[in-house]
ROVEXZA-568349 format. One line per field, with one value per atom (N, C-alpha, C): residue number from 0; residue in one letter; atom name; x, y, z. Coordinates in steps of 0.2 Angstrom, whole numbers, plus 5000, padded with zeros to 4 digits. Example, Ala and Ser with C-alpha at 12.3 -4.5 7.8 and 13.67 -1.06 7.14 Angstrom:
nr = 0,0,0,1,1,1
rest = A,A,A,S,S,S
atom = N,CA,C,N,CA,C
east = 5066,5062,5066,5064,5068,5064
north = 4972,4978,4984,4989,4995,5000
up = 5039,5039,5039,5035,5036,5039
// end
This chain:
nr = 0,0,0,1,1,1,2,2,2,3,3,3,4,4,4,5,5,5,6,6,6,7,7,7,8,8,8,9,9,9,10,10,10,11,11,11,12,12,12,13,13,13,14,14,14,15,15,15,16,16,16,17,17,17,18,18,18,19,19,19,20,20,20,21,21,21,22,22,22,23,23,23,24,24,24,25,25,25,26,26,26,27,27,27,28,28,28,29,29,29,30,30,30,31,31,31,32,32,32,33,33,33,34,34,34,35,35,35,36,36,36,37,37,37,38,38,38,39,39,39,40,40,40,41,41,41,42,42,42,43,43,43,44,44,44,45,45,45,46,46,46,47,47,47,48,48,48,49,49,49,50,50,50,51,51,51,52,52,52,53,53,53,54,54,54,55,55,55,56,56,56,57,57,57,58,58,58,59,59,59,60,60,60,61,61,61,62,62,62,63,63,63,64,64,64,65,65,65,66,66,66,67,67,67,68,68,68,69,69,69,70,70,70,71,71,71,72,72,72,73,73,73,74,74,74,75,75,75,76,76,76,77,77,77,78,78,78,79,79,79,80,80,80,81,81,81,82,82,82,83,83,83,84,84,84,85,85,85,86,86,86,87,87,87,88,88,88,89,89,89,90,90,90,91,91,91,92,92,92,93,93,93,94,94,94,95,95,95,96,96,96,97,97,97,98,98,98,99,99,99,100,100,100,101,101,101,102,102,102,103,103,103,104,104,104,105,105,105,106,106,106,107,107,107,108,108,108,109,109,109,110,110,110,111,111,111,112,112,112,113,113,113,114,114,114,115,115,115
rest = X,X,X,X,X,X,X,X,X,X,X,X,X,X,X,X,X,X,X,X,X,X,X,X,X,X,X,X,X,X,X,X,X,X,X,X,X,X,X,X,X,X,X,X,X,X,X,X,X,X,X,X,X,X,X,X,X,X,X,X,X,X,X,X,X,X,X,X,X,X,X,X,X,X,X,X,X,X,X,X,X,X,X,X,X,X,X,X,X,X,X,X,X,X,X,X,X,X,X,X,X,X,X,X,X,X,X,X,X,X,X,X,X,X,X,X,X,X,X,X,X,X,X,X,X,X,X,X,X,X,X,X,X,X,X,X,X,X,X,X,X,X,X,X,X,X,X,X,X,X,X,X,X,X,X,X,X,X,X,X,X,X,X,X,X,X,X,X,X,X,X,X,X,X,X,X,X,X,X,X,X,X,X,X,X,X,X,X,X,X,X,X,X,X,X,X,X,X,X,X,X,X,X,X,X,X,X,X,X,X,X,X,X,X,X,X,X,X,X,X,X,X,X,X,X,X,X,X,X,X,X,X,X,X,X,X,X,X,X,X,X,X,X,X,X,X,X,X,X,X,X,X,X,X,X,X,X,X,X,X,X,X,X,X,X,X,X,X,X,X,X,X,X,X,X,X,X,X,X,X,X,X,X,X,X,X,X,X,X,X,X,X,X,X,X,X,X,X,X,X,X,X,X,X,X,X,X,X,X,X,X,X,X,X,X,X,X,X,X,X,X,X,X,X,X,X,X,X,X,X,X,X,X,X,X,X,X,X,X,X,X,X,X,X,X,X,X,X
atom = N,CA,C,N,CA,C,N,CA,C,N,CA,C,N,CA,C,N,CA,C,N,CA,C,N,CA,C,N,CA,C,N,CA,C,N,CA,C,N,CA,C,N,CA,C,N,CA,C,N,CA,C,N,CA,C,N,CA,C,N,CA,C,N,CA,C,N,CA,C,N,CA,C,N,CA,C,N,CA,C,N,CA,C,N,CA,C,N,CA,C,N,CA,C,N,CA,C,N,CA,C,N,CA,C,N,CA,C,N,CA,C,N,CA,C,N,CA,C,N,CA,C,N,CA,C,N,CA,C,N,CA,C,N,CA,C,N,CA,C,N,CA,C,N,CA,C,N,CA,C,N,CA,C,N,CA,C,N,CA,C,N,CA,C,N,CA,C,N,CA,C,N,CA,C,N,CA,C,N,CA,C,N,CA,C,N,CA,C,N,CA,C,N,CA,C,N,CA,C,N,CA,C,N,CA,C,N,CA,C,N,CA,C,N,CA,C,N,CA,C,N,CA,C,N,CA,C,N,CA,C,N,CA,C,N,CA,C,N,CA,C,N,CA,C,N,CA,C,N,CA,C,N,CA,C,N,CA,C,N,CA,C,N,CA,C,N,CA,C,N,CA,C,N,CA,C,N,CA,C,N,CA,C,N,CA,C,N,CA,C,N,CA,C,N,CA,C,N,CA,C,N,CA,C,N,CA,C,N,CA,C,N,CA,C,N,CA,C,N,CA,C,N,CA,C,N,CA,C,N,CA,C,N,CA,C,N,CA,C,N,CA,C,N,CA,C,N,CA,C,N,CA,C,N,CA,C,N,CA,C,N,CA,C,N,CA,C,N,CA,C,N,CA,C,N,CA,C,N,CA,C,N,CA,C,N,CA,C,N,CA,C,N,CA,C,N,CA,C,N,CA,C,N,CA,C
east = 5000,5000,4998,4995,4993,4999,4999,5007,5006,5005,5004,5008,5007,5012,5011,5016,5016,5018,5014,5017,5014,5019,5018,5021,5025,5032,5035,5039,5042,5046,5048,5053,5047,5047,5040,5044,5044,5046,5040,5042,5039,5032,5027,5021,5017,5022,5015,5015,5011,5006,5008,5007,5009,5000,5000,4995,5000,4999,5002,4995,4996,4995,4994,4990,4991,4988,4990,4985,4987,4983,4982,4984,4988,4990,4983,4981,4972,4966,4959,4955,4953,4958,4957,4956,4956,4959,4951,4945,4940,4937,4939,4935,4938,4944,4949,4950,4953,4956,4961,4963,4972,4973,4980,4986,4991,4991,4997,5001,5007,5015,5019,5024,5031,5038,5043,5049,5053,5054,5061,5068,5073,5080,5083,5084,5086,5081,5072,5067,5063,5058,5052,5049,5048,5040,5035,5029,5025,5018,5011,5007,5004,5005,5001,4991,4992,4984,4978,4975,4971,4961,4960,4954,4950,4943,4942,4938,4935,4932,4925,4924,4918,4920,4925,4928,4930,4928,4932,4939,4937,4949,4951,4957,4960,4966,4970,4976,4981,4988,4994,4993,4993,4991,4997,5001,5006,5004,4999,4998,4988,4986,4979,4978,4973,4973,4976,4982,4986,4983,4983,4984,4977,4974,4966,4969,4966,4966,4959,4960,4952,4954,4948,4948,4942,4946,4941,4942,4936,4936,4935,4931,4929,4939,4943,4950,4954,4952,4956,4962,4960,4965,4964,4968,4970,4975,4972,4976,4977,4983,4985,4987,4980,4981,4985,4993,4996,4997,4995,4996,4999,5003,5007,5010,5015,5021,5027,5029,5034,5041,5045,5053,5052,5048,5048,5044,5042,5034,5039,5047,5051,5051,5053,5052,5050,5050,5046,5040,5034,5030,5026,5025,5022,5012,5010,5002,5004,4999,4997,4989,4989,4981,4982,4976,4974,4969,4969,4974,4980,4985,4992,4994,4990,4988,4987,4983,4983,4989,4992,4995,5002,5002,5004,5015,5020,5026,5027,5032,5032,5032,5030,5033,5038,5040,5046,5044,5039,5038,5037,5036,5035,5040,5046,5049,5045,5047,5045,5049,5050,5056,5052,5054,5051,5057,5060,5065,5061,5067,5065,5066
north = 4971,4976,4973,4977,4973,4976,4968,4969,4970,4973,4977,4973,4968,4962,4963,4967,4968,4962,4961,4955,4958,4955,4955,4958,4962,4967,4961,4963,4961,4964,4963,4967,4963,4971,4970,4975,4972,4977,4985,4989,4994,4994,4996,4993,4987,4985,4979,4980,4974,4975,4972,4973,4969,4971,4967,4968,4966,4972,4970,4971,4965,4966,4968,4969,4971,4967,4963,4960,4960,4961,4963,4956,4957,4952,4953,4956,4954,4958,4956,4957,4966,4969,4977,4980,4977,4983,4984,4978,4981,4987,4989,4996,5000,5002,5008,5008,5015,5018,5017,5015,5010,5016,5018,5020,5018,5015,5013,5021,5018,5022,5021,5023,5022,5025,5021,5026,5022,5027,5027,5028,5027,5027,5034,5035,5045,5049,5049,5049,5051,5055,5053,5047,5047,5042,5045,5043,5048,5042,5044,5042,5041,5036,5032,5032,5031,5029,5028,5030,5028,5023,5023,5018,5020,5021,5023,5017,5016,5009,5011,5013,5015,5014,5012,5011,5017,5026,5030,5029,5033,5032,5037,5037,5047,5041,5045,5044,5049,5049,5053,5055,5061,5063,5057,5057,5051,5043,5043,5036,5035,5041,5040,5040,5037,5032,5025,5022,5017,5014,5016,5010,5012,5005,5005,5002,5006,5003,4999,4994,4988,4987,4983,4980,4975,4968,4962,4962,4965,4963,4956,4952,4947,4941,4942,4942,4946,4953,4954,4958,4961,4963,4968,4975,4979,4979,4978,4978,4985,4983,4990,4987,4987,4986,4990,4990,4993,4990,4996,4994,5000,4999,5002,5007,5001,5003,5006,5011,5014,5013,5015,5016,5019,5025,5029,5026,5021,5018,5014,5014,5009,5013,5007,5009,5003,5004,5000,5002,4997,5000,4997,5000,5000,5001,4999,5002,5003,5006,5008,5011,5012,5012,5022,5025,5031,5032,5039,5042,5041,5045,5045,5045,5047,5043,5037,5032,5026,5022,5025,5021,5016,5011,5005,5006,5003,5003,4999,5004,4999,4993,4992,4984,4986,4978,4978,4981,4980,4981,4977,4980,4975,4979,4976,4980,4980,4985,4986,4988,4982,4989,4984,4992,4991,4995,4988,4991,4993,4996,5003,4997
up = 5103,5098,5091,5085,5080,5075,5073,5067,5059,5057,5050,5044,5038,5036,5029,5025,5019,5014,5009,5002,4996,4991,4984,4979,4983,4978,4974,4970,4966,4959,4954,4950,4945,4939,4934,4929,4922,4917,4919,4915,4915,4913,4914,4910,4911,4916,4920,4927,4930,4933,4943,4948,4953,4956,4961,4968,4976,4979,4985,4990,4995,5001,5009,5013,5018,5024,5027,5032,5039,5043,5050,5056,5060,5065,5070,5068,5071,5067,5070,5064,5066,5064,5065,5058,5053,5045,5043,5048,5044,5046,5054,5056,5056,5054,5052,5045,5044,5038,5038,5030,5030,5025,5024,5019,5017,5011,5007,5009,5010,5009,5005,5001,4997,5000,5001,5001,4997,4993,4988,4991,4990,4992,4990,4997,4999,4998,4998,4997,5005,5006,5012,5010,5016,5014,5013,5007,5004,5005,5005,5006,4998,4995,4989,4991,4992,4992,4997,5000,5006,5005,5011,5011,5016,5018,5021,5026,5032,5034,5029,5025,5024,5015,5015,5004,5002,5006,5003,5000,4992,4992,4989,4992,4988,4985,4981,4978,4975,4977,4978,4969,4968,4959,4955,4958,4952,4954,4956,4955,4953,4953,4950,4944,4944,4939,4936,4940,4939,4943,4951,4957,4959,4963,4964,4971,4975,4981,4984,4988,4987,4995,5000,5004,5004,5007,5009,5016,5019,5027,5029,5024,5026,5026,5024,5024,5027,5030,5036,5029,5025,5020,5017,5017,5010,5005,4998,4994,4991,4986,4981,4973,4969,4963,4958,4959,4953,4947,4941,4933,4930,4927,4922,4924,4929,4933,4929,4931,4929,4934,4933,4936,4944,4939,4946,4952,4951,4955,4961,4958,4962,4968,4974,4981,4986,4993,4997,4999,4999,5001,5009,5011,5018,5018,5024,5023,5032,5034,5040,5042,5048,5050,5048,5049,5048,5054,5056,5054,5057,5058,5063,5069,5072,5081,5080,5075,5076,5074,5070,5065,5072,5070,5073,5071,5073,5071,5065,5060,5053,5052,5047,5045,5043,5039,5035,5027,5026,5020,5013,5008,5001,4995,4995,4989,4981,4977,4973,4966,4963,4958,4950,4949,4942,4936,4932,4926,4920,4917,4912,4905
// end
């Protein structure tokens, strides 16, 4: 089964900037649609961002215009460029395949916290 491997979270004052990663335990991320996830503590999990195999991208209205999502097929990789991170932006984030029938079992994730 293909293993879904999240990096790059990390603790950012508010107002700066992180890039997280998503790359594939094999080369599948270039011919499917990926979605960045968040879950916050006592929270769902909520869908941030999507990618289409094709570069469409939609974005959760509280993260549009902050976060760009990007893919390098030729790297086997989807990223999530966040800037002008808030408090709220805290959480773990996850990606997975699109739509829902594809989607593979969690990673562990990339923490994310951002102080005030």
């Amino acid at each position: 089964q293909v293993q879904l491997v999240e990096s790059g979270g990390g603790l950012v004052q508010a107002g700066g900037s992180l890039r997280l990663s998503c790359a594939a335990s094999r080369r599948f991320l270039s011919f499917n649609d990926i979605g960045w996830y968040r879950q916050a503590p006592g929270k769902q999990r909520e869908m941030v961002a999507t990618i289409s195999s094709g570069g469409s991208t939609n974005y959760a209205d509280s993260v549009k215009g902050r976060f760009t999502i990007s893919r390098d097929n030729a790297k086997n990789t989807v990223y999530l460029q966040m800037n002008s991170l808030k408090p709220e932006d805290t959480a773990v984030y996850y990606c997975n395949f699109l739509p829902d029938w594809k989607a593979v079992g969690w990673g562990q994730g990339t923490q994310v916290t951002v102080s005030s």
